[in-house]
N, CA, C and O atoms as a MOPAC input file, in Angstrom:
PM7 MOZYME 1SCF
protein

 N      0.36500 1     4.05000 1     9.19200 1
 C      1.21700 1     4.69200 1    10.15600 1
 C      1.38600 1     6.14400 1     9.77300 1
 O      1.72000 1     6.61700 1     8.68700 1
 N      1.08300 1     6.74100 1    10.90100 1
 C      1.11700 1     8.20400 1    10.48100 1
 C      2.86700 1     8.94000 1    10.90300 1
 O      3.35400 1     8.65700 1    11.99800 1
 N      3.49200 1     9.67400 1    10.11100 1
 C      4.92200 1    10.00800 1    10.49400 1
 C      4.87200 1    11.96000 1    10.79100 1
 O      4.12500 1    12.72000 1    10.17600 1
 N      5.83300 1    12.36200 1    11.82700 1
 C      5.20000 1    13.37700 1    11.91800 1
 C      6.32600 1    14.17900 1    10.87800 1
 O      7.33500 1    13.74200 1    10.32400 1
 N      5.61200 1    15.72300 1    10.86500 1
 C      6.65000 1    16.47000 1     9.58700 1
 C      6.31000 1    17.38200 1    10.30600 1
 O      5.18700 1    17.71000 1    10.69000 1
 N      7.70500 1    17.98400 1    10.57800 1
 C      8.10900 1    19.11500 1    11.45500 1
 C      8.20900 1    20.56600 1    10.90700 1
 O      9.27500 1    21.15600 1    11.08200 1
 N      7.23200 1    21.17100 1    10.28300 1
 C      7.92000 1    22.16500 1     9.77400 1
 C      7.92100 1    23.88800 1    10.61600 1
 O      7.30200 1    24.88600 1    10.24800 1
 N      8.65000 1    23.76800 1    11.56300 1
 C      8.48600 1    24.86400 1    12.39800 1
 C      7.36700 1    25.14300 1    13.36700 1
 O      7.38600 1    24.51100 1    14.42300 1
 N      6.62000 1    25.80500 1    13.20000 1
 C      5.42100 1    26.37700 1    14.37100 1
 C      3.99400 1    25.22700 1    13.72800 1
 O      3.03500 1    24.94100 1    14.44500 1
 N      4.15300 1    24.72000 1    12.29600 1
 C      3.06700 1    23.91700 1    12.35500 1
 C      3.53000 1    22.87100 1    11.55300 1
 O      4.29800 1    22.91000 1    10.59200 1
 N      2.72200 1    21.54100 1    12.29700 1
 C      3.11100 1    20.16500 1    12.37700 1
 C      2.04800 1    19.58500 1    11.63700 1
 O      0.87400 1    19.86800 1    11.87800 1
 N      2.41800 1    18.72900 1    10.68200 1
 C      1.45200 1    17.61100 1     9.65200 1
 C      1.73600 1    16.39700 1     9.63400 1
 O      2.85100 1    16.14700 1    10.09100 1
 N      0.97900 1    15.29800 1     9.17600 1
 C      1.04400 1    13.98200 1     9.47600 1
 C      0.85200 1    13.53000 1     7.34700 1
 O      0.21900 1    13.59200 1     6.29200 1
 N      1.96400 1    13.12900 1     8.07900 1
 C      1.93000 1    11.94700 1     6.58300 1
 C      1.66800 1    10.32200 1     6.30400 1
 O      2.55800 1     9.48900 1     6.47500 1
 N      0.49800 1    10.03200 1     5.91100 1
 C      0.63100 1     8.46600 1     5.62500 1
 C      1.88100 1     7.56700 1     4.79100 1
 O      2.32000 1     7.72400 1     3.65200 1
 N      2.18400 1     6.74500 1     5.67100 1
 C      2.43700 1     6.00000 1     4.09500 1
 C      3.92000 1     4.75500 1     4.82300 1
 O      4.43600 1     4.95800 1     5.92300 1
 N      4.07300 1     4.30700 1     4.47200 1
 C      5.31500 1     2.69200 1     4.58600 1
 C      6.12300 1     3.18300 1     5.70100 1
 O      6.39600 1     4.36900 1     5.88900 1
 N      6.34000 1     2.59600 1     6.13300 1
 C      7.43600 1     2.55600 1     7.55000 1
 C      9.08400 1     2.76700 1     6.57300 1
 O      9.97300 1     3.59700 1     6.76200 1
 N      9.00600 1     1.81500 1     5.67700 1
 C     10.27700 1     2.05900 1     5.43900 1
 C     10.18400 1     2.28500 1     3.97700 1
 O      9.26300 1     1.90100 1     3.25600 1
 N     11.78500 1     3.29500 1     3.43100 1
 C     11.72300 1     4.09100 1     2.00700 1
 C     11.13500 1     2.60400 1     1.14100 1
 O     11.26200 1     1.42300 1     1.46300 1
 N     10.64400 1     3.06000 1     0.26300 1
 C     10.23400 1     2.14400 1    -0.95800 1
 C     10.85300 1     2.57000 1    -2.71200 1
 O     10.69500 1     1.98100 1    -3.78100 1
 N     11.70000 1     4.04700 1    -2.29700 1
 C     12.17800 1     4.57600 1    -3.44500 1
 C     13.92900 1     4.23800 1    -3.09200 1
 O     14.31300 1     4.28000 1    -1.92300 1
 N     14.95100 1     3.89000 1    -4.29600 1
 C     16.02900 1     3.70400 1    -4.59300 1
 C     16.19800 1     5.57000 1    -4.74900 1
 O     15.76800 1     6.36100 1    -5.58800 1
 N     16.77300 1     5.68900 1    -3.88900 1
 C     16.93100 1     7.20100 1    -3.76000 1
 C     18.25900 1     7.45200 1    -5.05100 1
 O     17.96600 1     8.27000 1    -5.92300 1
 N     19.19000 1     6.99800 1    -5.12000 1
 C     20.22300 1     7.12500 1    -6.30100 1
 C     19.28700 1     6.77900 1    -7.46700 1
 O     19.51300 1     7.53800 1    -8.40900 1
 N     18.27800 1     5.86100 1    -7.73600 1
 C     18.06600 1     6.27600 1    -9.43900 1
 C     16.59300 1     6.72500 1    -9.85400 1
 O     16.18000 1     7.03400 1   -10.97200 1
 N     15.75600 1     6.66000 1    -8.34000 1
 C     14.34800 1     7.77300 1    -7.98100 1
 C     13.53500 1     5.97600 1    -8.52000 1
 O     12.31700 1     5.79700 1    -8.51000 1
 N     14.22400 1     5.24100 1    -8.79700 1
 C     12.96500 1     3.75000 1    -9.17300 1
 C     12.33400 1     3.19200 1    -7.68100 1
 O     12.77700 1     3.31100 1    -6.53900 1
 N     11.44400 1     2.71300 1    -8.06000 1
 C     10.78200 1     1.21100 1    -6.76900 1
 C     11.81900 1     0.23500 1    -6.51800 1
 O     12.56000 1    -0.38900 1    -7.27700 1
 N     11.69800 1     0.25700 1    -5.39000 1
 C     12.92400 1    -0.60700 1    -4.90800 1
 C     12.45600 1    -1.73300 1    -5.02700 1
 O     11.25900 1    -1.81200 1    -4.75300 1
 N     13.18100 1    -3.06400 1    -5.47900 1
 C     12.53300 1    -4.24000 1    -5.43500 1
 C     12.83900 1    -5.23000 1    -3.94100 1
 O     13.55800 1    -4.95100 1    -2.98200 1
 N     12.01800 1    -6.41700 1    -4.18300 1
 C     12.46200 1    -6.93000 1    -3.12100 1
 C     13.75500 1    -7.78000 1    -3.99700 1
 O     14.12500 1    -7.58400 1    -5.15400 1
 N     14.35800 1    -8.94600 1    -2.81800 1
 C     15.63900 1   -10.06200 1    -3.32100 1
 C     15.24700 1   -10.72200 1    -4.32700 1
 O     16.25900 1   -10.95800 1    -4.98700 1
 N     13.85300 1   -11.40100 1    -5.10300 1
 C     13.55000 1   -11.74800 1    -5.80800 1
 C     13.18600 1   -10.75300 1    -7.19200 1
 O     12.62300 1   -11.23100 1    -8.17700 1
 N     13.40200 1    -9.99000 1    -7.14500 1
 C     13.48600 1    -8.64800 1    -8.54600 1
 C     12.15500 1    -8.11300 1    -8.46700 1
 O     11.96600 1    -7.31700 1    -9.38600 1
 N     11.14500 1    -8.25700 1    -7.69700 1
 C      9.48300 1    -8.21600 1    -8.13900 1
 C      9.25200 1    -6.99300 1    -7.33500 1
 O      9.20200 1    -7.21000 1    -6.12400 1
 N      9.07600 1    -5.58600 1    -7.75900 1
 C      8.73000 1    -4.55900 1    -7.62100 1
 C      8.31700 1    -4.35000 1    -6.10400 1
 O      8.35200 1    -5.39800 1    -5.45800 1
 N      8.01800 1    -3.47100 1    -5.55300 1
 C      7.67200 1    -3.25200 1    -4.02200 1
 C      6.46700 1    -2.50500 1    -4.43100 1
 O      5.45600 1    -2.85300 1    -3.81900 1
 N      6.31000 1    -1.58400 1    -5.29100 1
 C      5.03500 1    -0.64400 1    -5.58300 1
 C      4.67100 1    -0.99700 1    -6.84700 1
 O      5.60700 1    -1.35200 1    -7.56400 1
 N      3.39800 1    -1.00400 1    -7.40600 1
 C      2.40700 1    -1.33600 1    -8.30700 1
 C      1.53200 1    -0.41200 1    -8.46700 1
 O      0.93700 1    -0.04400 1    -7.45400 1
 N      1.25000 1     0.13300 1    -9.58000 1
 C      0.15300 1     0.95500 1    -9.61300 1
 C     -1.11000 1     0.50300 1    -9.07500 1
 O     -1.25300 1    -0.58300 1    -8.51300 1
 N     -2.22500 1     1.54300 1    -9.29900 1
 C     -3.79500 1     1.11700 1    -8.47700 1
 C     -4.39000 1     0.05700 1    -9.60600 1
 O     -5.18000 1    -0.83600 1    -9.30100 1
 N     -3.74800 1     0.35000 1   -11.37300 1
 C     -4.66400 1    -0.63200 1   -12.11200 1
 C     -4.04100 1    -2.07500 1   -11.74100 1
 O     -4.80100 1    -3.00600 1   -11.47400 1
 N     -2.84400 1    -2.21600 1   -11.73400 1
 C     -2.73100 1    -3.68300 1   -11.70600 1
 C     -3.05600 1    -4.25900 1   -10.24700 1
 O     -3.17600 1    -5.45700 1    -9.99300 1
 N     -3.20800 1    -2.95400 1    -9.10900 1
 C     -3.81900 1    -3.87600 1    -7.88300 1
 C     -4.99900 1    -3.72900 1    -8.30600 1
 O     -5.18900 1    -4.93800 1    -8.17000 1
 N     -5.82400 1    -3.42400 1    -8.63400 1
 C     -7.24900 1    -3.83800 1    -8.97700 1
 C     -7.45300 1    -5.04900 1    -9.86100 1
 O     -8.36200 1    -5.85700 1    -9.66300 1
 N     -6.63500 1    -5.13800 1   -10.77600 1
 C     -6.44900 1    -6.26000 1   -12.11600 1
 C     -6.01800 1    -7.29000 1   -10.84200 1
 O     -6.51500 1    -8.41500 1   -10.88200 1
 N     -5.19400 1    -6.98800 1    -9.81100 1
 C     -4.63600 1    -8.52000 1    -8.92100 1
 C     -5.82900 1    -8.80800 1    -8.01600 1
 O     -5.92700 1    -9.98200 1    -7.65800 1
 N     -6.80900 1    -7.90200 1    -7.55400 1
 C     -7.70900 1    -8.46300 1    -6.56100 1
 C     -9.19000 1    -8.86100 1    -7.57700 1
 O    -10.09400 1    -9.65200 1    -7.30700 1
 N     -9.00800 1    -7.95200 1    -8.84700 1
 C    -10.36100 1    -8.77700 1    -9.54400 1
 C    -11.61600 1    -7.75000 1    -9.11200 1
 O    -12.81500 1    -8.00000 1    -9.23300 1
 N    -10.94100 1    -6.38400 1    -8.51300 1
 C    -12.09400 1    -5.30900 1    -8.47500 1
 C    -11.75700 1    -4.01100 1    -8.84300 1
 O    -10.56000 1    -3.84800 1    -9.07700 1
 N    -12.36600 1    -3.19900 1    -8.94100 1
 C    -12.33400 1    -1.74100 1   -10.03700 1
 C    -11.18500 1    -0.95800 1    -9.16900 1
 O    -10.77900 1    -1.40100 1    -8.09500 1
 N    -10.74400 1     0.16100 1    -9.71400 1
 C    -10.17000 1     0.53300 1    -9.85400 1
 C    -10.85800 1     1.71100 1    -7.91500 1
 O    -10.33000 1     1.76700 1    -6.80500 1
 N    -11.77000 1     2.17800 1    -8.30500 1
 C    -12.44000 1     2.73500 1    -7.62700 1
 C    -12.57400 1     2.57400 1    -6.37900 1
 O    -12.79400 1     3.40600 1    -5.49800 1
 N    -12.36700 1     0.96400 1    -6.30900 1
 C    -12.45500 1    -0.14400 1    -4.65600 1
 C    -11.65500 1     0.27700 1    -4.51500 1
 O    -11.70800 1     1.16900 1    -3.66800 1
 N    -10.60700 1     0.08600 1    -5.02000 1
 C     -8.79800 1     0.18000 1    -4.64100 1
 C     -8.48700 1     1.68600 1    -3.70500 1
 O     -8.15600 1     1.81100 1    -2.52600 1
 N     -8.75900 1     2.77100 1    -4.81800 1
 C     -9.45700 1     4.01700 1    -3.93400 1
 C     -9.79900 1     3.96600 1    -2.71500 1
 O     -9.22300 1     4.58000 1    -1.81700 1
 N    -11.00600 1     3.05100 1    -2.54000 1
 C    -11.89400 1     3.13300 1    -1.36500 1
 C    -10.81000 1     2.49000 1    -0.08100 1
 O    -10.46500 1     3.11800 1     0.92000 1
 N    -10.41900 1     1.11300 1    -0.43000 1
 C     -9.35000 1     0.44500 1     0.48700 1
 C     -8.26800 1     1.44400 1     0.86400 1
 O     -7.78000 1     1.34300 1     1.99000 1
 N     -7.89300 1     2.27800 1     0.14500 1
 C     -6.60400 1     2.92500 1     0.09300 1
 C     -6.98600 1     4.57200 1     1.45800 1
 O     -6.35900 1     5.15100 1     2.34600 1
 N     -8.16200 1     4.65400 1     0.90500 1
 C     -8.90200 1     6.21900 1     1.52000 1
 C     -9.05900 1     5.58100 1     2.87100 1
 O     -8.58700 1     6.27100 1     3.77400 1
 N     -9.67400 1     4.28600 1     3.29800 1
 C     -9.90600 1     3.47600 1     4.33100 1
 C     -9.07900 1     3.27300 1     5.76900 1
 O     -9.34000 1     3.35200 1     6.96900 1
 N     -7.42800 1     2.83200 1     4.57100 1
 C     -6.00000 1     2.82900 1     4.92400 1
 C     -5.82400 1     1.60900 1     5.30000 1
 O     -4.97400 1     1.31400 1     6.14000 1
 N     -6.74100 1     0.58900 1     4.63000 1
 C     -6.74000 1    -0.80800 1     4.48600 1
 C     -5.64100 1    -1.27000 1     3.88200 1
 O     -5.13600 1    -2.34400 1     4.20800 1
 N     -5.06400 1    -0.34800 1     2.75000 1
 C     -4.09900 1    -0.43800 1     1.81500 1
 C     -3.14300 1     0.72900 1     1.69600 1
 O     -3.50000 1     1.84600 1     1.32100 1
 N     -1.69800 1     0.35100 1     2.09500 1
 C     -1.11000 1     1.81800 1     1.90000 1
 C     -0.76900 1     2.25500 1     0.71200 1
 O     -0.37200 1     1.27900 1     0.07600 1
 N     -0.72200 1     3.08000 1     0.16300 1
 C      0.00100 1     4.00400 1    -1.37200 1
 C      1.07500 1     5.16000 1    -1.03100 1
 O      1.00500 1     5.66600 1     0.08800 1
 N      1.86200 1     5.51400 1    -1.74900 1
 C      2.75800 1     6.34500 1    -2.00600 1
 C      2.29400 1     7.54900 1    -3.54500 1
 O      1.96500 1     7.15600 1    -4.66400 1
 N      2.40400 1     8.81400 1    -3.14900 1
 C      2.40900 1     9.35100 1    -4.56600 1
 C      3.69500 1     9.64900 1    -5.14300 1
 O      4.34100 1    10.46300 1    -4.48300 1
 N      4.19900 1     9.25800 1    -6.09500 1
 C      5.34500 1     9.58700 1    -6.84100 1
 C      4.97400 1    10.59200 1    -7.73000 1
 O      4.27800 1    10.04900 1    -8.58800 1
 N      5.12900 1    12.24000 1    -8.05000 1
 C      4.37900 1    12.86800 1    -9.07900 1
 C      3.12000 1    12.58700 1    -9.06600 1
 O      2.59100 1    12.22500 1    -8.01500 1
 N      2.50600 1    12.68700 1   -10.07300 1
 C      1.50500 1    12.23500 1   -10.68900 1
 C      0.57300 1    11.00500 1   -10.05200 1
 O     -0.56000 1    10.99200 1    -9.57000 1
 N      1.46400 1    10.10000 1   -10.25100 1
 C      1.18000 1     8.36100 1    -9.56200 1
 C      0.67700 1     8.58200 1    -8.60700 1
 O      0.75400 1     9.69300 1    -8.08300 1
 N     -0.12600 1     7.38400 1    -7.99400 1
 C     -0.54100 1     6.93000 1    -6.89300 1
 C      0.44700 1     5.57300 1    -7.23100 1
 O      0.66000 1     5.23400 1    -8.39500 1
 N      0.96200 1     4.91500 1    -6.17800 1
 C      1.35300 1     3.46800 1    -5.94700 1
 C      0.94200 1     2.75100 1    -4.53600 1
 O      0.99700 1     3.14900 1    -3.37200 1
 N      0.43500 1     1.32500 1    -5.22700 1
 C      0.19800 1     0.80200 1    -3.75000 1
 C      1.29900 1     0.05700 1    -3.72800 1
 O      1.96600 1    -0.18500 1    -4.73400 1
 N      1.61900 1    -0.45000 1    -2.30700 1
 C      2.63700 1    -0.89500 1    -1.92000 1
 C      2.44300 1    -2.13900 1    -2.02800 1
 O      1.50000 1    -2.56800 1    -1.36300 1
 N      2.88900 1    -2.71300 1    -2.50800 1
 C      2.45000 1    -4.59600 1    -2.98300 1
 C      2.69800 1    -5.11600 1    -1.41800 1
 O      1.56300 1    -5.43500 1    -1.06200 1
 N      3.39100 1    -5.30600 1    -0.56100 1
 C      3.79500 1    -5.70300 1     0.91200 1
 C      2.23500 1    -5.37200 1     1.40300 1
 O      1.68000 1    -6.36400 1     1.87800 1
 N      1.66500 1    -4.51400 1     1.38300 1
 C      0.36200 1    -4.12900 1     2.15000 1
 C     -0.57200 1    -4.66900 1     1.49300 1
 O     -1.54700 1    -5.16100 1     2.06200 1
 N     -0.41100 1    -4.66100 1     0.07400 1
 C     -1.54500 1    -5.41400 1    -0.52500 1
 C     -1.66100 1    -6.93600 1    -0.69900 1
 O     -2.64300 1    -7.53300 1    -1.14000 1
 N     -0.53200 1    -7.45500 1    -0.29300 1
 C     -0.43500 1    -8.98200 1     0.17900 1
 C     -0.92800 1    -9.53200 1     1.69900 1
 O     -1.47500 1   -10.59300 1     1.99800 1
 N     -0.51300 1    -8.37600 1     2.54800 1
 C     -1.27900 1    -8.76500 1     4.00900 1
 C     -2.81400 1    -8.33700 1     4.06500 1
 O     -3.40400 1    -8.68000 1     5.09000 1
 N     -3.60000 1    -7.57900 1     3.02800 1
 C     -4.77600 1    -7.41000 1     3.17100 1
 C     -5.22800 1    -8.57700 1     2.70800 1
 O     -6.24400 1    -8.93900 1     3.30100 1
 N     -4.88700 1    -9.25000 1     1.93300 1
 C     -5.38300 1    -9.99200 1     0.95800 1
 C     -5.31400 1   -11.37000 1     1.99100 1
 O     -6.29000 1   -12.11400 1     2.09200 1
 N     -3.90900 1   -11.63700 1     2.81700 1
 C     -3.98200 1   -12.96800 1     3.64100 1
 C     -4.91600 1   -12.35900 1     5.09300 1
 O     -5.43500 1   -13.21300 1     5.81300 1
 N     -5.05300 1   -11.11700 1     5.39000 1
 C     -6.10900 1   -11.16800 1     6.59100 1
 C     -7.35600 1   -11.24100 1     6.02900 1
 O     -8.27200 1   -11.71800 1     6.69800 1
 N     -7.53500 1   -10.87300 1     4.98100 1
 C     -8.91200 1   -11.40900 1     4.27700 1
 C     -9.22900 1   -13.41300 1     4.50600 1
 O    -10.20100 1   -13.94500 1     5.04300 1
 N     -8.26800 1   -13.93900 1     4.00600 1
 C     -8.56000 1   -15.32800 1     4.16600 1
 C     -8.35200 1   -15.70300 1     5.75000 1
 O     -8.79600 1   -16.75800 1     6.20300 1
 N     -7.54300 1   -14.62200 1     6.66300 1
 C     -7.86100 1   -15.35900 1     7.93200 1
 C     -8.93500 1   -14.76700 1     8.36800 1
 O     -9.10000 1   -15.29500 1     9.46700 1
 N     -9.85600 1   -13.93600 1     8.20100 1
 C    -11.23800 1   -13.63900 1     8.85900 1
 C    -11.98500 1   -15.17500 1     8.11300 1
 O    -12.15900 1   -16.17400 1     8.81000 1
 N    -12.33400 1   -15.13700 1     6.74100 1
 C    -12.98800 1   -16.33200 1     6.45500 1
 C    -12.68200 1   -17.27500 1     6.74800 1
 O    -13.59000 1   -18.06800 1     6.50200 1
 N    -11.43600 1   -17.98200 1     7.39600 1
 C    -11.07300 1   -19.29100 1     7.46400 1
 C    -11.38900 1   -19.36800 1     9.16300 1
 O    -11.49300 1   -20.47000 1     9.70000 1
 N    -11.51200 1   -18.26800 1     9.84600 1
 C    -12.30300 1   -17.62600 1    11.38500 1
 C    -13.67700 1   -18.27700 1    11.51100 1
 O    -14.17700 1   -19.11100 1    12.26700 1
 N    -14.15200 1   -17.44100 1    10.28900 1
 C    -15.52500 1   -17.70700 1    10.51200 1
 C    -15.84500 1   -19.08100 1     9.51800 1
 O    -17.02100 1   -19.21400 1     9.18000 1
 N    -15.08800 1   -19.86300 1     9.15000 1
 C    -15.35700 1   -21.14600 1     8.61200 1
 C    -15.54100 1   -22.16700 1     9.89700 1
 O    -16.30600 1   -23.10000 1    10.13600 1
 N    -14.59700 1   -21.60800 1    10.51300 1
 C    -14.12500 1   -22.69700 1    12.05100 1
 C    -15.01500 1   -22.27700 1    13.05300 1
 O    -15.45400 1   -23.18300 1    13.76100 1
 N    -15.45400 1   -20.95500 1    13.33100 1
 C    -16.57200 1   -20.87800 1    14.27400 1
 C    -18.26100 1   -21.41300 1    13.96500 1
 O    -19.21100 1   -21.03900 1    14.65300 1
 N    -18.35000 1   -22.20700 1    12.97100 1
 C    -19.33600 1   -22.68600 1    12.32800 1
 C    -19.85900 1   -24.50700 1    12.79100 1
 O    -20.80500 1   -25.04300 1    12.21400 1

């Protein structure tokens, strides 16, 4: 989702989560009700899908996968990287049944 940023006579588009993912009072990742982080770096989503670091990149550049930069960081948004991961099994479980 692209959000627009108004800055006077010229206008830019920013990627990234519909809704904040930062605890604005202490600048951390907001978690979800169960304590488990909302953002993850790119190594441990690569370490969670079982491909390089580089894919993750590629998914992310794609916009298969959304990220946030904090500083330095890149973070993917674990919420996005859970629905890529279940539309992945509903294309194959698609094409299991059209068989």
């Amino acid at each position: 989702m692209r959000l627009p940023i108004d800055t006077g006579s010229v206008k830019f588009s920013a990627a990234g989560p519909s809704e904040p993912v930062l605890d604005y009072e202490t600048r951390a990742p907001k978690s979800d009700e169960n304590g488990n982080a909302l953002l993850i770096s790119v190594e441990k989503a690569a370490f969670a899908l079982g491909i390089g670091r580089s894919q993750i990149y590629n998914l992310i550049a794609q916009g298969a996968i959304s990220s946030v930069k904090i500083g330095r960081r890149r973070l993917v948004v674990k919420r996005d990287l859970d629905n890529f991961v279940r539309g992945l099994t509903d294309i194959h479980s698609a094409a299991e049944q059209s068989r």
